[in-house]
C-alpha positions in Angstrom: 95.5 205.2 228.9 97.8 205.9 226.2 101.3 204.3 226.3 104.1 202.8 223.6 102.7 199.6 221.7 106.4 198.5 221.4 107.1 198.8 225.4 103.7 197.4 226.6 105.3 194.5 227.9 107.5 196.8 230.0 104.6 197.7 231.6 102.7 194.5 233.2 100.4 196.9 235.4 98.3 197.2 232.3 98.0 193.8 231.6 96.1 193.7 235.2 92.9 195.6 234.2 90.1 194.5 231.3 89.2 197.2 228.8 86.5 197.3 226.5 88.5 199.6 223.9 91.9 199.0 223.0 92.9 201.4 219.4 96.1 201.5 217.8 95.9 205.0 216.0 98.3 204.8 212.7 101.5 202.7 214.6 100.8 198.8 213.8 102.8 199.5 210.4 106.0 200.5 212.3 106.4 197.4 214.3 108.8 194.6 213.8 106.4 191.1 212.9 107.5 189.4 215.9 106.7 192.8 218.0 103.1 192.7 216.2 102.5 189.7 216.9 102.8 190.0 220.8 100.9 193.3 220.9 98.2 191.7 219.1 97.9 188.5 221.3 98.3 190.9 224.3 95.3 192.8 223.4 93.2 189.8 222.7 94.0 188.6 226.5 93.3 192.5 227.3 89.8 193.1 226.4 86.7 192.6 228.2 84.3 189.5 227.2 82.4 192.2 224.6 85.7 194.0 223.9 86.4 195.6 220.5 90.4 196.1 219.1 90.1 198.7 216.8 93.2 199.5 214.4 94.1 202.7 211.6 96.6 201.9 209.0 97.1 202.9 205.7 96.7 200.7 202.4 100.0 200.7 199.6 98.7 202.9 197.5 98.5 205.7 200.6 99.9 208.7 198.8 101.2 207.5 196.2 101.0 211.1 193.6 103.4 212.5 196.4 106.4 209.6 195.5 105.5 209.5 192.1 106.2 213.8 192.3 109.8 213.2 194.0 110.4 210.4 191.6 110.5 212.6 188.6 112.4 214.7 190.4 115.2 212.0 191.6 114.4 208.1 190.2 116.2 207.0 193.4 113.6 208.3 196.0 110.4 205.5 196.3 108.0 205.7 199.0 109.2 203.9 202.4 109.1 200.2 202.4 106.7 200.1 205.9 103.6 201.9 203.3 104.0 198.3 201.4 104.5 195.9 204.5 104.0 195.4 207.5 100.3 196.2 208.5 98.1 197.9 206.4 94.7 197.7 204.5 95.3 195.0 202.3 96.9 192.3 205.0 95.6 193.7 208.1 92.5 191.5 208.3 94.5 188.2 207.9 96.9 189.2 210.5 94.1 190.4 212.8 92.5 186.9 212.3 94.9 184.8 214.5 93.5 186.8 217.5 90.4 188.8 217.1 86.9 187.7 215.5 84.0 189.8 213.7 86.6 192.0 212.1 85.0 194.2 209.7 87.0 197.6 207.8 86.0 200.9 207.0 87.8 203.2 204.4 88.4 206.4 205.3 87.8 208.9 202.2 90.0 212.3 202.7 91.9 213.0 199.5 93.9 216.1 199.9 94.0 219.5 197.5 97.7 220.8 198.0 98.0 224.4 196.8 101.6 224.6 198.5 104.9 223.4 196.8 106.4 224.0 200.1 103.8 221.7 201.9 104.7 218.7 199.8 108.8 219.7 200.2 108.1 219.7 204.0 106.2 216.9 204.2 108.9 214.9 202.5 111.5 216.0 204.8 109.6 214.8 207.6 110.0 211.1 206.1 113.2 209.7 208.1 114.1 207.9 205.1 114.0 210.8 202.8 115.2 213.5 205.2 118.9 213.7 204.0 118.0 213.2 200.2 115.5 216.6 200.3 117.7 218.5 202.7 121.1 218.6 199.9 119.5 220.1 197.4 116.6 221.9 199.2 116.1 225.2 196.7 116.4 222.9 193.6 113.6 220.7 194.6 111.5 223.3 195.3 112.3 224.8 192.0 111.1 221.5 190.3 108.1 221.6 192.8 107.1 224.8 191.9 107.5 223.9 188.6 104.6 221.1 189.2 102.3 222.8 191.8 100.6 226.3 191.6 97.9 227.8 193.6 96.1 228.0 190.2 96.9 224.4 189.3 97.1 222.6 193.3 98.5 218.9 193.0 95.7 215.7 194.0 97.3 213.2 196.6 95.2 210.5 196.9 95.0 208.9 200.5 94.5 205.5 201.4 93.1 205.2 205.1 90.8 203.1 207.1 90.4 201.4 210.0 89.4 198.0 211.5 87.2 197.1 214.2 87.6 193.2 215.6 86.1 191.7 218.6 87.2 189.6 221.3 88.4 186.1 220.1 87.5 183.9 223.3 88.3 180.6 222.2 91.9 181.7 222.3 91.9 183.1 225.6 90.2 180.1 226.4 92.9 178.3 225.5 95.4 180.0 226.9 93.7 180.0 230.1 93.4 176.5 229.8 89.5 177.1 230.6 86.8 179.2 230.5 88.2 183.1 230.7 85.8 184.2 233.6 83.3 183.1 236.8 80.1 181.4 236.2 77.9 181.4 238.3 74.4 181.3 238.9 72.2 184.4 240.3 70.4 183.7 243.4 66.9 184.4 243.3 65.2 187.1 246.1 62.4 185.9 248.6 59.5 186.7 246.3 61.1 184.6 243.2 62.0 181.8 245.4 58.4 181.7 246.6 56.9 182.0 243.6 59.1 178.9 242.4 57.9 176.7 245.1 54.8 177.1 244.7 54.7 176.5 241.5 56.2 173.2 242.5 53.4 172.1 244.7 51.0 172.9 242.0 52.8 170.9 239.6 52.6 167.9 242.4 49.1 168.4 243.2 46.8 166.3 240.7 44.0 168.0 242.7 44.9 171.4 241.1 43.4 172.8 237.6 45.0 172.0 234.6 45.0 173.7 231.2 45.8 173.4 227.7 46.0 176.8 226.1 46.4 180.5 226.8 43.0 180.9 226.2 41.4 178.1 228.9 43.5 180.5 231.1 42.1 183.6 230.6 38.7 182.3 230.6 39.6 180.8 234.3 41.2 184.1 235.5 38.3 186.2 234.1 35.2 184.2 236.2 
């Protein structure tokens, strides 16, 4: 099921079902706190009794060659403020904390080689925030990029990617639930286990029946 984190609670079918995977692919970082917050709780409640939440994010130094590029370029253009905030891979575990347990992270290592001034330019442009800045002046900035990135001399961008992995936290969906989160119940046993436990019952009554004190006194009885 794939569906927007920001209007799962528009959508209380979901909430219905258990699942033993719940992922949020590269979109915690782009939610409100308060939004967060929910989604996280929500997905705690979500998951199965073994469970696992697992979340991709960036860290703040994600690309960080590609800003400090345009900032030669134009002083005024910084990366966006969510690759600093929000969730990412230096807060993510303390936010994931409140709900989830066991949580462990995994960098991801996938530095790129960019060749292409055009591919930096475009990428840009593809930032909401930077959109209007790269798109007035769109033939001088590639100038300057071409300026800074040849086939013969490609431009490093470093990225900063991983993901965690956090299991179920049940004493706060115990809580919630004001009790214990599922059915217990004992199994019943079949006619051959039930037999077998009466009898060894009577035995245990009967002072008439052999007794002994190691594996070995055992065997020996079985094998005359």
């Amino acid at each position: 099921i794939i569906c927007d984190a920001a209007g799962i609670n528009e959508l209380p079918e979901l909430k219905l079902k258990k699942y033993q995977r719940i992922m949020a692919n590269h979109m915690l970082y782009h939610m409100e706190e308060n939004e967060r917050k929910i989604l996280l709780r929500d997905a705690n409640d979500m998951l199965t009794d073994d469970g696992k939440f697992i979340a991709s994010t960036i860290g703040k130094n994600h690309m960080k060659e590609i800003f400090e590029l345009a900032g030669e370029y134009d002083k005024n253009i910084k990366a966006p403020e969510w690759f600093s905030r929000g969730f990412n891979l230096e807060n993510g575990e303390e936010q994931l904390k409140e709900y989830f347990s066991d949580i462990t992270m995994f960098s991801h290592d996938n530095n790129l080689i960019v060749p292409e001034p055009e591919a930096i330019y475009d990428y840009l442009c593809s930032l909401p925030e930077m959109e209007k800045a790269m798109g007035r002046n769109k033939n001088t900035i590639i100038k300057f990029l071409k300026s800074k990135v040849t086939e013969n001399e490609p431009f490093f961008i470093s990225k900063n990617t991983g993901v965690f992995i956090a299991k179920k936290k049940f004493l706060r969906t115990a809580i919630r639930e004001h009790g214990i989160p599922f059915e217990l119940k004992l199994e019943e046993p079949n006619d051959i286990t039930a037999a077998a436990i009466e009898e060894g019952r009577k035995l245990l009554s009967d002072s008439s029946a052999p007794r002994y004190s190691s594996m070995e006194a055992l065997k020996e009885a079985l094998e005359e």
